[in-house]
N, C-alpha and C positions, 0 to 999 in steps of 0.2 A: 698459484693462488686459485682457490676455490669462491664462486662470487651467486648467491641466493638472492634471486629479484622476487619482491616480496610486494604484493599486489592484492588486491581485492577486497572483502570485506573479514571482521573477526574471525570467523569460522577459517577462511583459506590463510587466512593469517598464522594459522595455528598447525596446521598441515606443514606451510611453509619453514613455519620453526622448527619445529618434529625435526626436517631434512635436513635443517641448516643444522643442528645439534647434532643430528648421527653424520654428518661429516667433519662437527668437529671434533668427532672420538676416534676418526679416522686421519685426518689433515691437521698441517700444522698452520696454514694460513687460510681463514674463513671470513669472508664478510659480505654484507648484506646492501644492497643495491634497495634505497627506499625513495627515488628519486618521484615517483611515479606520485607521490605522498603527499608535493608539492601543492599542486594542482586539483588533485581528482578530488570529486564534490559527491561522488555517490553514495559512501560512507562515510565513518569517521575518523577517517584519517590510520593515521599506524597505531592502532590501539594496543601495540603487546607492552609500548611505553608506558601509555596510558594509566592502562589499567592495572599491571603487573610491575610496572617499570623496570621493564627489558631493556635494557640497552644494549644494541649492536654494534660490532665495527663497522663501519662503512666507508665502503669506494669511493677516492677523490674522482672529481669531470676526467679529469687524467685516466685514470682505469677505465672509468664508464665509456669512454672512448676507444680506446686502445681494445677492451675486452666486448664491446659490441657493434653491431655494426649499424649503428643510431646515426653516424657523422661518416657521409659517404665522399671528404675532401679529398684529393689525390694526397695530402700531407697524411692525416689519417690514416690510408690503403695503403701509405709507407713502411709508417711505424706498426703497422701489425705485422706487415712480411717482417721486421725491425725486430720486434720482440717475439716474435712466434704465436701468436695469437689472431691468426688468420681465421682458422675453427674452432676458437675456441668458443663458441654462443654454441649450446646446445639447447635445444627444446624439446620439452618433455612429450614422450611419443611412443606408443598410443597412451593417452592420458589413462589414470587410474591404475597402472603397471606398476612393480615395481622391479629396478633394476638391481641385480647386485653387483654387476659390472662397474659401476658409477663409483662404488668405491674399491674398487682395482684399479682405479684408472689415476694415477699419477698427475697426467699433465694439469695443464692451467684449463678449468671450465669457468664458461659463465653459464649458469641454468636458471632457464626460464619455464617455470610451467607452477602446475599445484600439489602433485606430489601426493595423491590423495588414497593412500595405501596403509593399511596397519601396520605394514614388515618395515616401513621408516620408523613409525613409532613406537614400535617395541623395542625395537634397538635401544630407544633413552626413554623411555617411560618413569621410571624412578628420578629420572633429571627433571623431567617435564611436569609431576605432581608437585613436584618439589616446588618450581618457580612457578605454577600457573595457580596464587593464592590470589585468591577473591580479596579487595579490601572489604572490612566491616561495614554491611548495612547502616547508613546514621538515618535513615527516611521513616517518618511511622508506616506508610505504606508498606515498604520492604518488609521492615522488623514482624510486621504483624505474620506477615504471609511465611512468611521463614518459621515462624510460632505455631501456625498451622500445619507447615511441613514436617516440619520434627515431631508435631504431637499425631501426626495422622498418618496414614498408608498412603501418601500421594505420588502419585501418577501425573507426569507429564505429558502435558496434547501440543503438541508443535503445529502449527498450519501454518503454511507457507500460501498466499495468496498473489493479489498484488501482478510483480511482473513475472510470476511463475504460472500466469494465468495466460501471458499470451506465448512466451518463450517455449519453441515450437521440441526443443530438446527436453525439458522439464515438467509440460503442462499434460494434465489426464494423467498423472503419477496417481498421486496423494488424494485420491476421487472422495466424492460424502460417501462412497460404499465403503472405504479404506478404513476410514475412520468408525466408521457403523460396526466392522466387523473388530479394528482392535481396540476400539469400544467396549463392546460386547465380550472378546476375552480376559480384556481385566476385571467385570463385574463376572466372570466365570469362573474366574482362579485368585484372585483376590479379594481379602478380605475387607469390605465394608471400603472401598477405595474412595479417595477424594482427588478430584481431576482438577489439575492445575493447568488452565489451558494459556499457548501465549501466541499470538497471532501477528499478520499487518491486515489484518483482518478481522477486527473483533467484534464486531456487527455482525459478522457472516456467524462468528461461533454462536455466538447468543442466540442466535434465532434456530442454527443446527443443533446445539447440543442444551433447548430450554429444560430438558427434564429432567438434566443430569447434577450428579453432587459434586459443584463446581465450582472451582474461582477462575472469573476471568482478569488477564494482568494486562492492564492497558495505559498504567503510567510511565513505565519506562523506554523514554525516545530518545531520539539524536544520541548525544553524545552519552546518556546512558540506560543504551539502547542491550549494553554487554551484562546489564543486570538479572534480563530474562535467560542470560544463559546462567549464572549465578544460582538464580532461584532454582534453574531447571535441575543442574549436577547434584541439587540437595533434595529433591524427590527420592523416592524408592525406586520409582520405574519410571516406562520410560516410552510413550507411544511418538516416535519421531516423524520428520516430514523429508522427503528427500535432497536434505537441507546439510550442510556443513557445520551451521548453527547450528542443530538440535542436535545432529551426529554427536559433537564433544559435548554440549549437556549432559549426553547420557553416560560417552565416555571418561570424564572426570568424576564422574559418580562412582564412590570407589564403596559402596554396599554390593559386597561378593555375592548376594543372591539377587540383583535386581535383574529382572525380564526389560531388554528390549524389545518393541513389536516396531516393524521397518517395513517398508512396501518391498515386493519384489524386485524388483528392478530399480534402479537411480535415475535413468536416463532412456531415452526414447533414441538409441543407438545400439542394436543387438552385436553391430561388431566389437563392442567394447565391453571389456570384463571390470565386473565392478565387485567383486568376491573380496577383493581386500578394504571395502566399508562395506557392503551386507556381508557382515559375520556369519558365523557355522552358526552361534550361540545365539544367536535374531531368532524371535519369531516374524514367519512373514505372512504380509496379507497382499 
């Protein structure tokens, strides 16, 4: 058995589907470990139900147990020598990698990490357009802005503020120069553009970007919070933040000529290769 612990917010949510899908074109038993789902108040819970209405198989306590080493009882430490799933918990390592060995490999895993690589998702990319359909807009607000995008050359602005402000791995990415400069290339290469900006931070945009031809999107929260990625996939282009949210904004965006512009680097970690989410096809600042 193959078992995909699925954590985080939307954006790694979608990553972690990606993985879970390209082992089940490989594997005959997959299922998804959302335990974590319960509890955690950071997000919105498992939105690929939500929004998409994905439903996965999932691990009884029975597996969760047996395949991790969460329950450290001597009965537990039995039944894994019992069933052979002693090593079976793997962790994703170095993050951002992708492995091809993981699907050579036969035995029973349990994999924990984010899996945050393109070579997962091109594996099932026709499977994953397929099922990651937006429902229909019913808000005037949406509807209108959607009217706007369709009629106009728009360009999405991602800012990531908030806690990417102190988060010592993430923060001094996405700088006001970042923005300044691929700013400035879409008004240099595109025509007449209209910048759709989406923020947790939208006081900071409005005051940074007051001269520009803009909409700022500030009513969608909480629980539909997954609507700015929505609006973002139906832009043209596509100016992102070192964000997993913005990353599939752009990447759902299926207009074969749209420019992404992405910052150099993802992470404030030089040992780590991030080449499978900043793309050959990125422009970068």
């Amino acid at each position: 058995m193959k078992i995909v612990k699925f954590l985080g917010g939307l954006g790694n949510q979608l990553f972690q589907y990606a993985f879970f899908l390209a082992l089940e074109q490989k594997f005959k038993h997959v299922k998804a470990d959302l335990v974590d789902f319960e509890d955690y108040k950071l997000h919105n819970g498992f939105e690929l139900e939500t929004i998409f209405n994905i439903k996965l198989p999932e691990i009884s306590s029975f597996e969760r147990n047996i395949y991790t080493r969460y329950n450290g009882s001597w009965l537990w430490r039995k039944l894994r020598r019992v069933y052979n799933t002693k090593n079976a918990y793997l962790e994703e390592s170095p993050q951002f990698t992708y492995s091809a060995k993981i699907f050579e490999d036969n035995r029973s895993h349990y994999y924990w990490g984010y899996w945050q690589h393109i070579d997962y998702i091109n594996q099932v990319a026709p499977i994953l357009r397929e099922r990651l359909q937006f429902p229909p807009f019913e808000d005037a607000k949406n509807i209108h802005i959607q009217h706007l995008i369709q009629q106009q050359n728009a360009v999405s602005v991602h800012v990531r503020r908030g806690d990417y402000l102190r988060e010592p791995l993430f923060k001094d990415i996405c700088t006001e120069e970042y923005y300044q400069r691929s700013i400035q290339y879409m008004l240099e290469t595109q025509e007449s553009p209209l910048f759709i900006v989406f923020s947790n931070d939208i006081s900071w945009c409005k005051a940074q970007f007051n001269d520009l031809n803009a909409i700022f999107v500030e009513h969608n929260t909480e629980s539909n919070s997954f609507k700015d990625m929505q609006l973002m996939s139906q832009c043209k282009h596509h100016i992102i933040a070192n964000s997993s949210f913005s990353w599939w904004g752009a990447w759902l965006n299926e207009n074969p000529n749209k420019v992404v512009v992405s910052p150099q680097k993802w992470i404030n970690d030089n040992k780590l290769d991030t080449s499978g989410l900043i793309l050959p096809a990125f422009i970068k600042f």
